[in-house]
PDB file of N, CA, C and O in Angstrom:
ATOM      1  N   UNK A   1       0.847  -1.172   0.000  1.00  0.00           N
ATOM      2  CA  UNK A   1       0.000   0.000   0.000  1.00  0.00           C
ATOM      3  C   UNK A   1       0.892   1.234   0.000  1.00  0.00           C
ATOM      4  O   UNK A   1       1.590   1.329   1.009  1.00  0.00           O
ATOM      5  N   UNK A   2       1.018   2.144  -0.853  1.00  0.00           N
ATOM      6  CA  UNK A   2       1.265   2.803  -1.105  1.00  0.00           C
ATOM      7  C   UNK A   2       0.484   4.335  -0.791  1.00  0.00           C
ATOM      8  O   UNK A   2      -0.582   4.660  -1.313  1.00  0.00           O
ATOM      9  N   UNK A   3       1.075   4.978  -0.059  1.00  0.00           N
ATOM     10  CA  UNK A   3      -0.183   6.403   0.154  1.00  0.00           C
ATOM     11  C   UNK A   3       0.360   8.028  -0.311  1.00  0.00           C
ATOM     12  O   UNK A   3       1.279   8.670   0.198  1.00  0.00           O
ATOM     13  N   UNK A   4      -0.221   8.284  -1.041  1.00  0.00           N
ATOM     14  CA  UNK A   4       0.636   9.754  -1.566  1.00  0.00           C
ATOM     15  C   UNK A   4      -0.578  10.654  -1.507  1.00  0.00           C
ATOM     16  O   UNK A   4      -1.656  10.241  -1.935  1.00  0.00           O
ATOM     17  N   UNK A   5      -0.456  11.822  -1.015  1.00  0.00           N
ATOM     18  CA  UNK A   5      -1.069  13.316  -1.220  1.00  0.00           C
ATOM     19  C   UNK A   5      -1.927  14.340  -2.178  1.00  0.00           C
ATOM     20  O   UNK A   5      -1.376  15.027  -3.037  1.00  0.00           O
ATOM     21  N   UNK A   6      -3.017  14.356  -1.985  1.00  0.00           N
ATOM     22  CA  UNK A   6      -3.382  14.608  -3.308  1.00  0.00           C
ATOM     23  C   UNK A   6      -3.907  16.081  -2.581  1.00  0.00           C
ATOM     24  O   UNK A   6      -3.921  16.007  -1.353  1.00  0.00           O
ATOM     25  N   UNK A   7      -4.449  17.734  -3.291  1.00  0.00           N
ATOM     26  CA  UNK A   7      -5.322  18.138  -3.086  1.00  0.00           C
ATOM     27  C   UNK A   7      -6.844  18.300  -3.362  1.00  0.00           C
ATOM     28  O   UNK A   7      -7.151  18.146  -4.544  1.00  0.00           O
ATOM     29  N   UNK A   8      -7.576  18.504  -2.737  1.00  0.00           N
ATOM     30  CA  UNK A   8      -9.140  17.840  -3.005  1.00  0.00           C
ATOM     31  C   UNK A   8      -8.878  19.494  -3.480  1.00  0.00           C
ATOM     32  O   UNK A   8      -7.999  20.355  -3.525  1.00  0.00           O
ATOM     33  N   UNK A   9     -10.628  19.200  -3.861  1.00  0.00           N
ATOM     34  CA  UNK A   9     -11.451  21.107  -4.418  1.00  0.00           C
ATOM     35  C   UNK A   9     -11.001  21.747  -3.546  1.00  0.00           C
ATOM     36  O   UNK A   9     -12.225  21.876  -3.497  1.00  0.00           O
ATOM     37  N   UNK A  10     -10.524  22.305  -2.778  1.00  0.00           N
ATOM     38  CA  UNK A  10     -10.351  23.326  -1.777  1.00  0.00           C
ATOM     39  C   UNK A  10      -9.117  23.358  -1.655  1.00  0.00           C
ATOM     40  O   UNK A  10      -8.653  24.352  -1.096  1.00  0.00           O
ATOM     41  N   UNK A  11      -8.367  22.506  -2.035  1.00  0.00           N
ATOM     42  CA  UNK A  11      -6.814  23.078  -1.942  1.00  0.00           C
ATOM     43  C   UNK A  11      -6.471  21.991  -0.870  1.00  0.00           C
ATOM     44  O   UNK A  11      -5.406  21.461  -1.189  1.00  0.00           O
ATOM     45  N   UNK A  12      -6.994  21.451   0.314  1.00  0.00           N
ATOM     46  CA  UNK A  12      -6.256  20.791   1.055  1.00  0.00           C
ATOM     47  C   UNK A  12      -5.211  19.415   0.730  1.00  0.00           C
ATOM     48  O   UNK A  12      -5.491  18.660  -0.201  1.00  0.00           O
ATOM     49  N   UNK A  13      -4.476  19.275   1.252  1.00  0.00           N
ATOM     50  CA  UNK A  13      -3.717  17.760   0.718  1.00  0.00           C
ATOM     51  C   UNK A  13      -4.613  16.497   1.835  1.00  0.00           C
ATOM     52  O   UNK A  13      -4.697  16.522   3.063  1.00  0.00           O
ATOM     53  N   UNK A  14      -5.147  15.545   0.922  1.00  0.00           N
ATOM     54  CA  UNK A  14      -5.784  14.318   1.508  1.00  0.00           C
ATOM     55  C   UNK A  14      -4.893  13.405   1.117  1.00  0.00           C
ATOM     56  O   UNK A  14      -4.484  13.623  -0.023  1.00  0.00           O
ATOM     57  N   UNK A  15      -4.305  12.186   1.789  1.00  0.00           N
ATOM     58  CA  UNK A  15      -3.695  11.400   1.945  1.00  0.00           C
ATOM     59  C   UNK A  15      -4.734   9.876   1.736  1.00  0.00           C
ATOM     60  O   UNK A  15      -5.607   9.395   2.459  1.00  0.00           O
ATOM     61  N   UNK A  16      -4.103   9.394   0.276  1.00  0.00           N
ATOM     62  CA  UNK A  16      -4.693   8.179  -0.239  1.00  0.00           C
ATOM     63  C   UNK A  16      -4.234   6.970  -0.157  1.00  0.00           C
ATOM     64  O   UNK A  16      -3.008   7.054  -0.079  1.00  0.00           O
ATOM     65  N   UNK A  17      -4.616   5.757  -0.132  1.00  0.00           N
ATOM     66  CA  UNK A  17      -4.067   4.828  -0.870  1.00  0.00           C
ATOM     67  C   UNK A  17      -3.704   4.573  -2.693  1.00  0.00           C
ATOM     68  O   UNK A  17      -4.511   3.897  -3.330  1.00  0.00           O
ATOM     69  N   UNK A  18      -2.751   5.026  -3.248  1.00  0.00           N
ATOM     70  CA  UNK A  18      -2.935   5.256  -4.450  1.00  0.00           C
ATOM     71  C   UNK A  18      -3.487   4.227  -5.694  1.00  0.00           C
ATOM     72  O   UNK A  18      -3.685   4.551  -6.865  1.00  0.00           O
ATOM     73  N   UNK A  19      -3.719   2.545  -4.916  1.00  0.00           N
ATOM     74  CA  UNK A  19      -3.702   1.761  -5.553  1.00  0.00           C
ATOM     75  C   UNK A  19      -5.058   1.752  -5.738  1.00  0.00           C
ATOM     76  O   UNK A  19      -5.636   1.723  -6.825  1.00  0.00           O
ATOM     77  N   UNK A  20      -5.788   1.791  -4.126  1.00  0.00           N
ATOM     78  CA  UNK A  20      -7.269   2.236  -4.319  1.00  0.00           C
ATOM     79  C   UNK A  20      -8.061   2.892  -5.194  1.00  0.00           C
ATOM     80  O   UNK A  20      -8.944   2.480  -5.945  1.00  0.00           O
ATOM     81  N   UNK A  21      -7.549   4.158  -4.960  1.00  0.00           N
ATOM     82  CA  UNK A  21      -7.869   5.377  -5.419  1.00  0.00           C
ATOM     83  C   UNK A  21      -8.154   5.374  -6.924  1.00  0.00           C
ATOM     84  O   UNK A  21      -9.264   5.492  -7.442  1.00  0.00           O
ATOM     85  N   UNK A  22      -6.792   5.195  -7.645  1.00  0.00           N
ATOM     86  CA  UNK A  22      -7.056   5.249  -8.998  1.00  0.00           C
ATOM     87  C   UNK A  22      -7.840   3.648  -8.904  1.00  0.00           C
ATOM     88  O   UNK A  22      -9.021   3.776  -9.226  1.00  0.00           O
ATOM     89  N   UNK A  23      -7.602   2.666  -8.665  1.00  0.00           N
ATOM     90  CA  UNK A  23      -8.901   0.984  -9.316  1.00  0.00           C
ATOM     91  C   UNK A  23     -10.136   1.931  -8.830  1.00  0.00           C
ATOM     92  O   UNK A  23     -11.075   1.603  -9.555  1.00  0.00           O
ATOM     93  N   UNK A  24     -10.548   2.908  -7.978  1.00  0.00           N
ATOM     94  CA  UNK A  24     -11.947   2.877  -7.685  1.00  0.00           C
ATOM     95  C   UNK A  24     -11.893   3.910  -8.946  1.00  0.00           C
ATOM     96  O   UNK A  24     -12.799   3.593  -9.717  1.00  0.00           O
ATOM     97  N   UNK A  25     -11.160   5.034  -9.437  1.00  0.00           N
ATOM     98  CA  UNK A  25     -11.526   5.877 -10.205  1.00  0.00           C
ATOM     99  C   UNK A  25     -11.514   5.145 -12.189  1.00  0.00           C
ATOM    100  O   UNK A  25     -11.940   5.826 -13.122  1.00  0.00           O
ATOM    101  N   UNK A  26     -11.131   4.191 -12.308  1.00  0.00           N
ATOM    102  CA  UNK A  26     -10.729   3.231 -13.101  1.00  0.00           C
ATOM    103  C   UNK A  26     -12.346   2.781 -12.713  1.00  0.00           C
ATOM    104  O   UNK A  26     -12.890   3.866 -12.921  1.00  0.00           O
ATOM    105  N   UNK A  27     -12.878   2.339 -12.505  1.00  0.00           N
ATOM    106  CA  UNK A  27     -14.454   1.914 -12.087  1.00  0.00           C
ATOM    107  C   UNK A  27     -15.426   2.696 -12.700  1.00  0.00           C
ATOM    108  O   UNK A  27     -16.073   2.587 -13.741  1.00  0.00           O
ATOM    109  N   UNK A  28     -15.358   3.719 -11.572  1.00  0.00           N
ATOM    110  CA  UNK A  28     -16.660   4.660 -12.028  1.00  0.00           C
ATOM    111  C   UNK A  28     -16.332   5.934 -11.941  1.00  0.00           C
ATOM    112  O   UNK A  28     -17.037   6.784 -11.397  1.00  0.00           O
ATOM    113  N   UNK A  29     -15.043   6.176 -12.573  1.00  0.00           N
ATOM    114  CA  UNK A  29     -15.014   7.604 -13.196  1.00  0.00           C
ATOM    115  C   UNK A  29     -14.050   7.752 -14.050  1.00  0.00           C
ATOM    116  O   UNK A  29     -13.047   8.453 -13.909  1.00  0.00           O
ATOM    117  N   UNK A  30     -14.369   7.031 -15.034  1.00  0.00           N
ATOM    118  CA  UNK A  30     -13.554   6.663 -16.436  1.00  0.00           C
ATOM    119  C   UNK A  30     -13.566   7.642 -17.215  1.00  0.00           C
ATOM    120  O   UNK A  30     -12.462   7.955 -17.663  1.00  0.00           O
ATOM    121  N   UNK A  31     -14.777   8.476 -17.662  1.00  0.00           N
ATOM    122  CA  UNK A  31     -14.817   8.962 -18.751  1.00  0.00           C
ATOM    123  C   UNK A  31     -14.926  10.231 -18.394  1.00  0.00           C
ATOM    124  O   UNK A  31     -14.721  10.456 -17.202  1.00  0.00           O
ATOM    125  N   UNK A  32     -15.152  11.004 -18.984  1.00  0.00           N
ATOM    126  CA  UNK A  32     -16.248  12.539 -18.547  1.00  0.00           C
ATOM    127  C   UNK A  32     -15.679  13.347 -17.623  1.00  0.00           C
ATOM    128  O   UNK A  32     -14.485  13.640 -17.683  1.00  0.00           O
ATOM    129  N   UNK A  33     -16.659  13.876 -16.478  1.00  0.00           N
ATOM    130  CA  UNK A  33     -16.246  14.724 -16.095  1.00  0.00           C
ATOM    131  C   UNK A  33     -16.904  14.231 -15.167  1.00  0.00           C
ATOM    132  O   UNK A  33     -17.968  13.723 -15.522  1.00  0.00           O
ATOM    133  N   UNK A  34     -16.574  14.174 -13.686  1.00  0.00           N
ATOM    134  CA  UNK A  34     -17.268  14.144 -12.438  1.00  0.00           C
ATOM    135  C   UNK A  34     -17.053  14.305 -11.077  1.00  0.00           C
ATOM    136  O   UNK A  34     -15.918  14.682 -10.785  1.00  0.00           O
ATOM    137  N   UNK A  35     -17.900  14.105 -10.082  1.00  0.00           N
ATOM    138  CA  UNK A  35     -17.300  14.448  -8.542  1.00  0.00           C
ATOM    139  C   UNK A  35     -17.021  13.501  -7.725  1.00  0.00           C
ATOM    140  O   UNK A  35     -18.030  12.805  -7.614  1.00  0.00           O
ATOM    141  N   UNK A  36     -15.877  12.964  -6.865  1.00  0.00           N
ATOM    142  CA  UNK A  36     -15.247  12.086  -6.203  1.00  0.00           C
ATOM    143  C   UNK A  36     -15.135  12.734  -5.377  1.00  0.00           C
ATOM    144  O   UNK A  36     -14.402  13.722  -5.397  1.00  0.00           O
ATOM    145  N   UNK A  37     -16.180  12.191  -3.907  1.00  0.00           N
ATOM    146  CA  UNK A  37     -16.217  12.201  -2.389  1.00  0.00           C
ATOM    147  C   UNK A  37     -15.255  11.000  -1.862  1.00  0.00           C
ATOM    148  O   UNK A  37     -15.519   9.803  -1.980  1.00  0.00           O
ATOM    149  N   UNK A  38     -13.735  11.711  -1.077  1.00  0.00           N
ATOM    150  CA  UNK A  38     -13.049  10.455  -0.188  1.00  0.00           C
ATOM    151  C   UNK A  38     -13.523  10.930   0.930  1.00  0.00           C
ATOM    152  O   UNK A  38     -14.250  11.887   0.662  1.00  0.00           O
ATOM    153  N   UNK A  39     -13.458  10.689   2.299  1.00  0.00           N
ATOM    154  CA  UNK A  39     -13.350  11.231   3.809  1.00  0.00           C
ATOM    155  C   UNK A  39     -14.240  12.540   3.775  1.00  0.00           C
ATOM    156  O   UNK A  39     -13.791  13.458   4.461  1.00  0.00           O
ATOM    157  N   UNK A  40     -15.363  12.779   3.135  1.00  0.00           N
ATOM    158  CA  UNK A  40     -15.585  14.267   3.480  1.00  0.00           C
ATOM    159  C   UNK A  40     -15.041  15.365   2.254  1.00  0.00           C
ATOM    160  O   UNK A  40     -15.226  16.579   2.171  1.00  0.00           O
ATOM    161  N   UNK A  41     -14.233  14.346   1.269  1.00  0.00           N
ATOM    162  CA  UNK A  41     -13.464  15.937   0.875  1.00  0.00           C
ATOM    163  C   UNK A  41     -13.492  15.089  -0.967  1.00  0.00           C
ATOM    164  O   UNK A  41     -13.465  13.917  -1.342  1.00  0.00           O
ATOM    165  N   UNK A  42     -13.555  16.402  -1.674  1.00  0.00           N
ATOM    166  CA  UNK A  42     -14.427  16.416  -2.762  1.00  0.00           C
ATOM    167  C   UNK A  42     -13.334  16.071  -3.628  1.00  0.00           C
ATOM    168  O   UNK A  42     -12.262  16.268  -3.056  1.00  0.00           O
ATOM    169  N   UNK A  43     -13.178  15.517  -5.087  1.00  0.00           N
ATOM    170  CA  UNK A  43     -12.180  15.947  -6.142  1.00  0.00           C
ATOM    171  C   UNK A  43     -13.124  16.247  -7.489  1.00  0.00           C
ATOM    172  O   UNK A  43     -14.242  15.740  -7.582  1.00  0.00           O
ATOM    173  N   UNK A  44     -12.776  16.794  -8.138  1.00  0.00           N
ATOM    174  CA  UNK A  44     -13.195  16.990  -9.692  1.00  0.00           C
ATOM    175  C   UNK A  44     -12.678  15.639 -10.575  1.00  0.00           C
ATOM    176  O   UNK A  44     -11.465  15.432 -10.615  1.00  0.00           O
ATOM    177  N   UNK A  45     -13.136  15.184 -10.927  1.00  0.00           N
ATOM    178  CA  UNK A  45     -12.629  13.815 -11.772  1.00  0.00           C
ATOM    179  C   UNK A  45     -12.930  14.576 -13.425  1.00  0.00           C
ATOM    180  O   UNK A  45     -14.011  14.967 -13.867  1.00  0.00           O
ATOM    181  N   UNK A  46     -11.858  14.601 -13.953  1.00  0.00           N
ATOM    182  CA  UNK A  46     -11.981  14.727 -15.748  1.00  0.00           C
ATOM    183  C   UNK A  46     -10.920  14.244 -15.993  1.00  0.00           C
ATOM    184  O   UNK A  46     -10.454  13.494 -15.135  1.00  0.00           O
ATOM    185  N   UNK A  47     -10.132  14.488 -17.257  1.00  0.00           N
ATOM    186  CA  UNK A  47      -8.967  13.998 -17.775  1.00  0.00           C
ATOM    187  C   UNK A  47      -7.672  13.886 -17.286  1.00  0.00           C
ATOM    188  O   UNK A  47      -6.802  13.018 -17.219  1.00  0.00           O
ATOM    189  N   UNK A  48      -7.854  15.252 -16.908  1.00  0.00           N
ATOM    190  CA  UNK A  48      -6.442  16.127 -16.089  1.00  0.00           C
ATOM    191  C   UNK A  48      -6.031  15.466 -15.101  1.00  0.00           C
ATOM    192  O   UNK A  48      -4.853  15.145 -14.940  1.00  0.00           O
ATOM    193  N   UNK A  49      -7.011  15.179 -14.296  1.00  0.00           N
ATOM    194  CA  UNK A  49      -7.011  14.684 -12.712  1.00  0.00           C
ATOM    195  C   UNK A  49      -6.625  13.425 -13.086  1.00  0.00           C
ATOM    196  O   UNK A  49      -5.707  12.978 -12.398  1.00  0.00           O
ATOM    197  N   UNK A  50      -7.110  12.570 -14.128  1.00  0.00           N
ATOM    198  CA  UNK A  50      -7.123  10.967 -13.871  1.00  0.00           C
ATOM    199  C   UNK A  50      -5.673  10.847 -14.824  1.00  0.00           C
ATOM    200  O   UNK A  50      -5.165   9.726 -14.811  1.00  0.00           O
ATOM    201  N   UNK A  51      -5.155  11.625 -15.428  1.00  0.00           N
ATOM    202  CA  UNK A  51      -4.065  11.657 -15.765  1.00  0.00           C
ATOM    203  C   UNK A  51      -2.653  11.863 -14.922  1.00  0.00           C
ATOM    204  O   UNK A  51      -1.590  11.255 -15.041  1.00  0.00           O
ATOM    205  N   UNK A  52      -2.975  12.799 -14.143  1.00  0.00           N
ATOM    206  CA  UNK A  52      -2.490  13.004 -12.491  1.00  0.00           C
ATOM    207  C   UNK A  52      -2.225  11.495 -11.522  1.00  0.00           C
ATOM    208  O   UNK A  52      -1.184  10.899 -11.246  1.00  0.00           O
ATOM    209  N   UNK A  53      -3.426  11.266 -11.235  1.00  0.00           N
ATOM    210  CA  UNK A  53      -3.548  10.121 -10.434  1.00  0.00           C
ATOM    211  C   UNK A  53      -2.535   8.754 -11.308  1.00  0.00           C
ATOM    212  O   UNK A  53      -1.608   8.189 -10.728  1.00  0.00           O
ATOM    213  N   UNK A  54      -2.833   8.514 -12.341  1.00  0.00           N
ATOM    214  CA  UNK A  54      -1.651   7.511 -13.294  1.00  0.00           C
ATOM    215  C   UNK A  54      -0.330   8.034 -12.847  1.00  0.00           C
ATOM    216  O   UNK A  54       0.243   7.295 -12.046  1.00  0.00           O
ATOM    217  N   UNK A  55       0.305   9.157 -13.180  1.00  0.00           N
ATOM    218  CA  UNK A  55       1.560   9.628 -12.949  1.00  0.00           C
ATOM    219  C   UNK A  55       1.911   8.843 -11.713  1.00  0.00           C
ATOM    220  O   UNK A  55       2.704   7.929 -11.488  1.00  0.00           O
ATOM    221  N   UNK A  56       0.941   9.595 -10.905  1.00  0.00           N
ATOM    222  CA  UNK A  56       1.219   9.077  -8.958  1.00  0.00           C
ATOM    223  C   UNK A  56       1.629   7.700  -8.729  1.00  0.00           C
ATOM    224  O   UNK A  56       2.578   7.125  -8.194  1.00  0.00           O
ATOM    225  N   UNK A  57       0.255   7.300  -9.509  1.00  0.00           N
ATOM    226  CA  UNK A  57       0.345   5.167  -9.710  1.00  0.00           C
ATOM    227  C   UNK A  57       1.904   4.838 -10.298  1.00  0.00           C
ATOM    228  O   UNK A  57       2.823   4.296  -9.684  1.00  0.00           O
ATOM    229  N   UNK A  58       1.898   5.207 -11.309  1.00  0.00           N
ATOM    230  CA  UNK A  58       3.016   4.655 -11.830  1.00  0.00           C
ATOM    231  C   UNK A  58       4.396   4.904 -11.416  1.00  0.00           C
ATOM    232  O   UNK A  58       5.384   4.391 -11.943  1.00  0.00           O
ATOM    233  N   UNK A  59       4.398   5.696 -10.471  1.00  0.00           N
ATOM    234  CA  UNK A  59       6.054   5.970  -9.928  1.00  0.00           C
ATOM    235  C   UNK A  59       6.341   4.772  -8.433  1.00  0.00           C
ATOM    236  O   UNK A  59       7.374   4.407  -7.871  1.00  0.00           O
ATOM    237  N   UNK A  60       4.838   4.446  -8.202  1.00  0.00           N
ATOM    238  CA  UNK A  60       5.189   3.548  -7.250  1.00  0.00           C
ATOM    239  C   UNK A  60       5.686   2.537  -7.374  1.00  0.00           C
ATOM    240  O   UNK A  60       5.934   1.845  -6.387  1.00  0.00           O
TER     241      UNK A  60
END
């Protein structure tokens, strides 16, 4: 398990499991554009972001 830092909508850094994170966003937020609730705290899911989250994955 691997856990790296991300900031949600508001700027804060939330602390993930990265393996999780991207298989759950790999699920149901593949395509488009959408909103990802972890702990309370929001992300924008579109391209950018899930392109982001790969980078993260893949350095582990």
């Amino acid at each position: 398990m691997k856990k790296v830092k991300i900031a949600d909508d508001q700027g804060n850094d939330i602390e993930v499991d990265i393996k999780k994170f991207k298989k759950h966003l790999d699920e149901y937020h593949n395509n488009g554009s959408s909103v990802h609730e972890e702990n309370g705290h929001y992300f924008t899911v579109n391209q950018l972001f899930r392109e982001k989250i790969k980078k993260l994955y893949d350095q582990k």
